[in-house]
C-alpha positions, 0 to 999 in steps of 0.5 A: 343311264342314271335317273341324272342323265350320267353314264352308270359307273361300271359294277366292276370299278370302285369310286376312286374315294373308296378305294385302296387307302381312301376305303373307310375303316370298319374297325375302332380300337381302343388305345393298342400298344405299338412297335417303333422303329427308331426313337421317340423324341423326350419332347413327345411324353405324354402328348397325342397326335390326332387326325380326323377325316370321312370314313363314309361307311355307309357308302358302298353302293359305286352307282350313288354319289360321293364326294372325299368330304363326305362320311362320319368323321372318324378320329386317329390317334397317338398317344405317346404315353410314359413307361418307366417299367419299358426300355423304350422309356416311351410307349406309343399307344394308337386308337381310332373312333368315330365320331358319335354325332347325331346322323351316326347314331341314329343310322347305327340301329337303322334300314337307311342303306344312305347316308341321311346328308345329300353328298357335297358331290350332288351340290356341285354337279352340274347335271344335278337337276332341281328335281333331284336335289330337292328329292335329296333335301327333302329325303333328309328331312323327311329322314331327320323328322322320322328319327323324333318318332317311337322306334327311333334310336337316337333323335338327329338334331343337327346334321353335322358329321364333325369330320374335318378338323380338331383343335383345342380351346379352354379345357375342350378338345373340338372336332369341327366340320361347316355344317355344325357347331364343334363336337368335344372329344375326351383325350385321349380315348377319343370318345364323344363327349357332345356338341359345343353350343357357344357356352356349354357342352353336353355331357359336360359338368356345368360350370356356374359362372357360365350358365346362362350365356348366349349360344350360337343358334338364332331365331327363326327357320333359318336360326339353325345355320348360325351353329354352322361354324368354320371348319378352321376356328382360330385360337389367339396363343396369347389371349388363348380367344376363340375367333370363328365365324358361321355361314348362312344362305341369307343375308346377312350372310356372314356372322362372327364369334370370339368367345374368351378363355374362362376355364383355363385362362382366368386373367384376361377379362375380354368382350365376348360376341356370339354370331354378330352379323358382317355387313357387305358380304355380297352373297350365300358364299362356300366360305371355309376358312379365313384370316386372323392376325392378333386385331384383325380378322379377314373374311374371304368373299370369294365367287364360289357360291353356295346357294339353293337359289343357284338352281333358279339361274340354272346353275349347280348350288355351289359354282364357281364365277370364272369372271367374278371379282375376289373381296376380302373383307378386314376388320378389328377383332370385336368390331365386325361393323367396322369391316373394310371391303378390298377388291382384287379383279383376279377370281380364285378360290382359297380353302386354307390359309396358313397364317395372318399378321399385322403390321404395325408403326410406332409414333410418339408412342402410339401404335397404328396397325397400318397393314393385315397381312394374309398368307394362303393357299389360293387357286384361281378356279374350283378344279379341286372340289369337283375333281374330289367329288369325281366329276370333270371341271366345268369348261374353262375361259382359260387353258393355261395349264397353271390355273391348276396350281394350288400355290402359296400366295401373300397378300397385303391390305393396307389400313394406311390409306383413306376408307374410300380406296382400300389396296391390296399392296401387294398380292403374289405366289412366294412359289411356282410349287403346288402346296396346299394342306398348310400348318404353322407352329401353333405359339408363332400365330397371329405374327410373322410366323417364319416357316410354313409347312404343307403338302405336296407332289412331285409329279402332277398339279393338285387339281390333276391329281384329285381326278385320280385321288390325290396322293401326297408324296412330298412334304414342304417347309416354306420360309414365308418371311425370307420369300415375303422380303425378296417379294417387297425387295423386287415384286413379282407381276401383281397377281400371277407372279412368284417369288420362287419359280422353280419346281419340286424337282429343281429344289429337290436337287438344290444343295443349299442349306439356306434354301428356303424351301426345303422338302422331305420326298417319301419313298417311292409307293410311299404317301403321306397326309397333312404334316403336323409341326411339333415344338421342342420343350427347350427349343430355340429357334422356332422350327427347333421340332419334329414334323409328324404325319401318317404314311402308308405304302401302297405296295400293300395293295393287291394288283386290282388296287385293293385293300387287304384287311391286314394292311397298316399305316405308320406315323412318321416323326421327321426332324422339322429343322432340315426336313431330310432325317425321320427320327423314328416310325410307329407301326400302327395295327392298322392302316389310317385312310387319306384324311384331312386335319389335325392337330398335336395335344400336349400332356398338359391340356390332355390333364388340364380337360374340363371334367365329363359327367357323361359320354355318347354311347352306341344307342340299343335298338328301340323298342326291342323289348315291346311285342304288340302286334300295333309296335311290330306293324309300325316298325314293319311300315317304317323299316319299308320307308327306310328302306325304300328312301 
């Protein structure tokens, strides 16, 4: 038995997260020629796709917790890059790079055999007693004061691992993750340039006109957590603003951010607010994403909390309240204080919502928003990030096998009605079909953006298969406002109703060429990751694109499910109108592990980046060069205590 009371994991077996293509990669290429099968679209040069994810390196002990999300975010990418001299005309280029944060830095030269970050997975585990928790907190602190002493490569002060998402705002390429501030990637070598504070970026060339601006970080102990951004910061296509909000574990809990374009977007003059507090949050809450239409943003207050005080009550510090109520909290973009709380009876969890937009009436020539609408991937119980941390699901009040679906859900928040009775108008699944994983096109956000696209499987329910690690063997596009009109038309059953109530399997043998739900199913042993949608340069309809998404076939593994070094994985580019051709296959030298998020970078942002004066480099081991016997005495004392934590 562990010191937790668990039964020790077998030496034989492999945490499921660690093994065949969820293993972590040890080796970072700079940008490498590919071969293609095919033909690489005109409408890719010069641009770059790039995925991040954990890649937990330093979690190779099978008896130590760990959870998907942990690890060092790890970036993939590839670079379409134009060769006249080439008969391909086009020539893919893949890379992949840590990201160079201050854990993975100061652990590069380090005895630390463990990560410094507590796995998500101890947080959530119900057997995780108080003194084991506060055993990993204060071995992270302990760890993360130790690294500001002589002998220290690299001194950690924020614990973020950047290994979540990516996206770009004004000139910078951002890797983010929710226990930080975004971390900036130079395009298209990868390379860590620093964290983004609000206003400035390390390593950058300072810009005059934005010196002396607010950054995010706050006064107090507890200042430190207004830098922890959503992992899912929202980018206006038109206004080009930042929108973004921070978690904190005391009141007020929520706080939010819009920070204009300056750089590359000099003709709009809008207000700027740096972590204004919400009013209303009801507490410390696990909050991953949320809504932004172009007025309105809305905050999910759902009853997934994450809070040390859980422990107090005997509960784990994230847990899920199976009788809890769902609040979603709606306010115009730069006034948080004008929030309206909407309440629905129904729990659940939402960890990605795919797109928001206002509904508006034009009288007497005056606009009025009189509805937000909010499209989501919503569960109705936590199933998933204890199922992706390995653990079983705490005992449900409810066996119905459907609770386990992640499904694409509408809401509606109606503005129209008095301030004393907020109503959620309308609030159902568009279909039966697990989806999870959603993207849109980029310029068709904020407004009632036509199709969806995300993830899927054929065989098993989300929250089944993370148990077992999940595998994505369907990718899904979703006509969201065909689904949403039939909805209005004829609603569902509030709240557990669907628009479309038929399976994978039924809409994959569906004739219609005007379905609106269409799915490309890999090829068997085949599984891919988050789709990307990619516009056309002269495109007119707007899914006239190209989906992209990394693949990897599985027959590669050996008959214990194991990895060979010389596997690789392949990015897919597959015609986004009818969801059925694959354009055409890049052979990567290398396999990419299961990951998160994404995002596609076009030539002209990877030409239009603000200019680097410096980038993160590995650190030399510290004070190699002193050989008195007091230096080697401490660093003997301090290789113990690394190792001994």
């Amino acid at each position: 038995m562990s010191k937790r009371g668990h039964k020790s994991r077998d030496r034989q077996s492999t945490h499921p997260y660690l093994s065949g293509n969820f293993a972590p990669v040890s080796r970072a290429l700079p940008l490498t020629r590919c071969t293609i099968a095919g033909t690489i679209p005109h409408d890719l040069i010069g641009g770059q796709y790039v995925r991040n994810g954990a890649n937990p390196l330093q979690s190779n002990d099978i008896e130590r917790d760990l959870h998907w999300f942990d690890g060092d975010g790890m970036l993939t990418g590839v670079l379409f890059r134009s060769d006249h001299q080439s008969d391909q005309k086009i020539v893919p280029e893949f890379v992949n790079q840590p990201v160079l944060t201050d854990v993975y830095l100061s652990g590069s030269t380090s005895r630390i055999q463990r990560p410094v970050v507590p796995s998500i997975r101890t947080l959530i585990d119900p057997l995780s007693s108080i003194l084991c928790i506060m055993y990993h907190i204060v071995r992270a602190i302990l760890l993360v004061l130790m690294s500001h002493l002589p002998g220290s490569s690299f001194a950690i002060r924020r614990i973020s691992v950047a290994n979540t998402s990516l996206f770009w705002h004004d000139g910078r390429a951002l890797a983010s993750c929710d226990s930080g501030p975004p971390m900036r990637i130079a395009l298209p070598t990868l390379e860590t340039v620093g964290w983004f504070d609000g206003s400035q970026v390390e390593g950058e060339i300072p810009i005059s006109s934005e010196d002396d601006q607010t950054t995010f970080s706050g006064n107090g102990p507890l200042g430190f957590m207004k830098e922890w951004t959503t992992a899912h910061p929202r980018i206006d296509p038109i206004t080009q603003e930042l929108i973004l909000f921070h978690s904190m574990i005391k009141a007020p809990y929520i706080h939010v951010s819009v920070i204009p374009s300056t750089y590359t977007n000099t003709q709009h003059h809008l207000p700027r607010i740096i972590a204004e507090p919400l009013p209303g949050v009801s507490s410390s809450k696990l909050m991953h994403d949320f809504g932004v239409s172009s007025q309105h943003t809305v905050i999910l207050d759902l009853p997934l909390s994450l809070s040390p005080s859980n422990l107090l009550y005997n509960k784990p510090v994230v847990d899920y309240n199976q009788t809890g109520i769902s609040r979603y909290g709606v306010f115009p973009r730069h006034k948080p204080q004008e929030v309206r709380w909407f309440e629905s009876p129904a729990p659940c969890c939402i960890f990605h919502t795919a797109n928001s937009w206002d509904e508006v009436s034009v009288e007497m020539s005056q606009i009025t928003v009189r509805a937000v609408n909010m499209i989501a991937c919503r569960l109705i119980n936590a199933d998933m990030i204890y199922a992706a941390g390995d653990l079983p699901s705490p005992p449900r009040l409810s066996h119905d096998a459907d609770e386990a679906q992640c499904r694409l859900y509408y809401y509606q928040f109606d503005l129209a009605s008095p301030q004393n009775r907020n109503i959620i108008s309308h609030q159902w699944a568009l279909s039966t079909i697990p989806f999870e994983f959603p993207t849109i096109r980029h310029s068709a956000s904020m407004t009632e953006a036509q199709f969806a696209y995300g993830c899927s499987i054929s065989t098993s329910n989300f929250g089944a298969a993370l148990g077992s690690s999940v595998k994505i063997d369907c990718l899904v596009k979703i006509n969201t406002m065909e689904l949403v009109k039939r909805g209005r038309a004829n609603p569902p059953c509030s709240i557990t109703g669907s628009v479309d109530t038929r399976s994978i399997s039924e809409i994959l043998s569906s004739a219609d060429s005007q379905d609106p739900i269409k799915v490309f199913k890999t090829p068997e042993n085949w599984f891919a990751q988050e789709p990307r949608f990619v516009p056309k340069l002269h495109g007119i309809s707007e899914d006239d694109g190209y989906v992209l998404s990394y693949l990897f076939d599985e027959g590669q593994l050996d008959t214990l499910g194991r990895v060979p070094s010389s596997a690789n994985s392949e990015l897919w580019i597959i015609d986004a109108k009818e969801m059925n051709t694959v354009i055409a296959r890049v052979h990567l030298p290398q396999r990419v592990p299961y990951g998160l998020h994404g995002d596609w970078f076009d030539e002209h942002m990877i030409s239009n980046q603000r200019p680097v004066e410096t980038l993160r480099k590995l650190p030399l081991v510290a004070g190699a060069e002193r050989s008195t016997f007091t230096w080697k005495l401490w660093m003997s004392l301090r290789g113990w205590i690394e190792e001994l934590i």
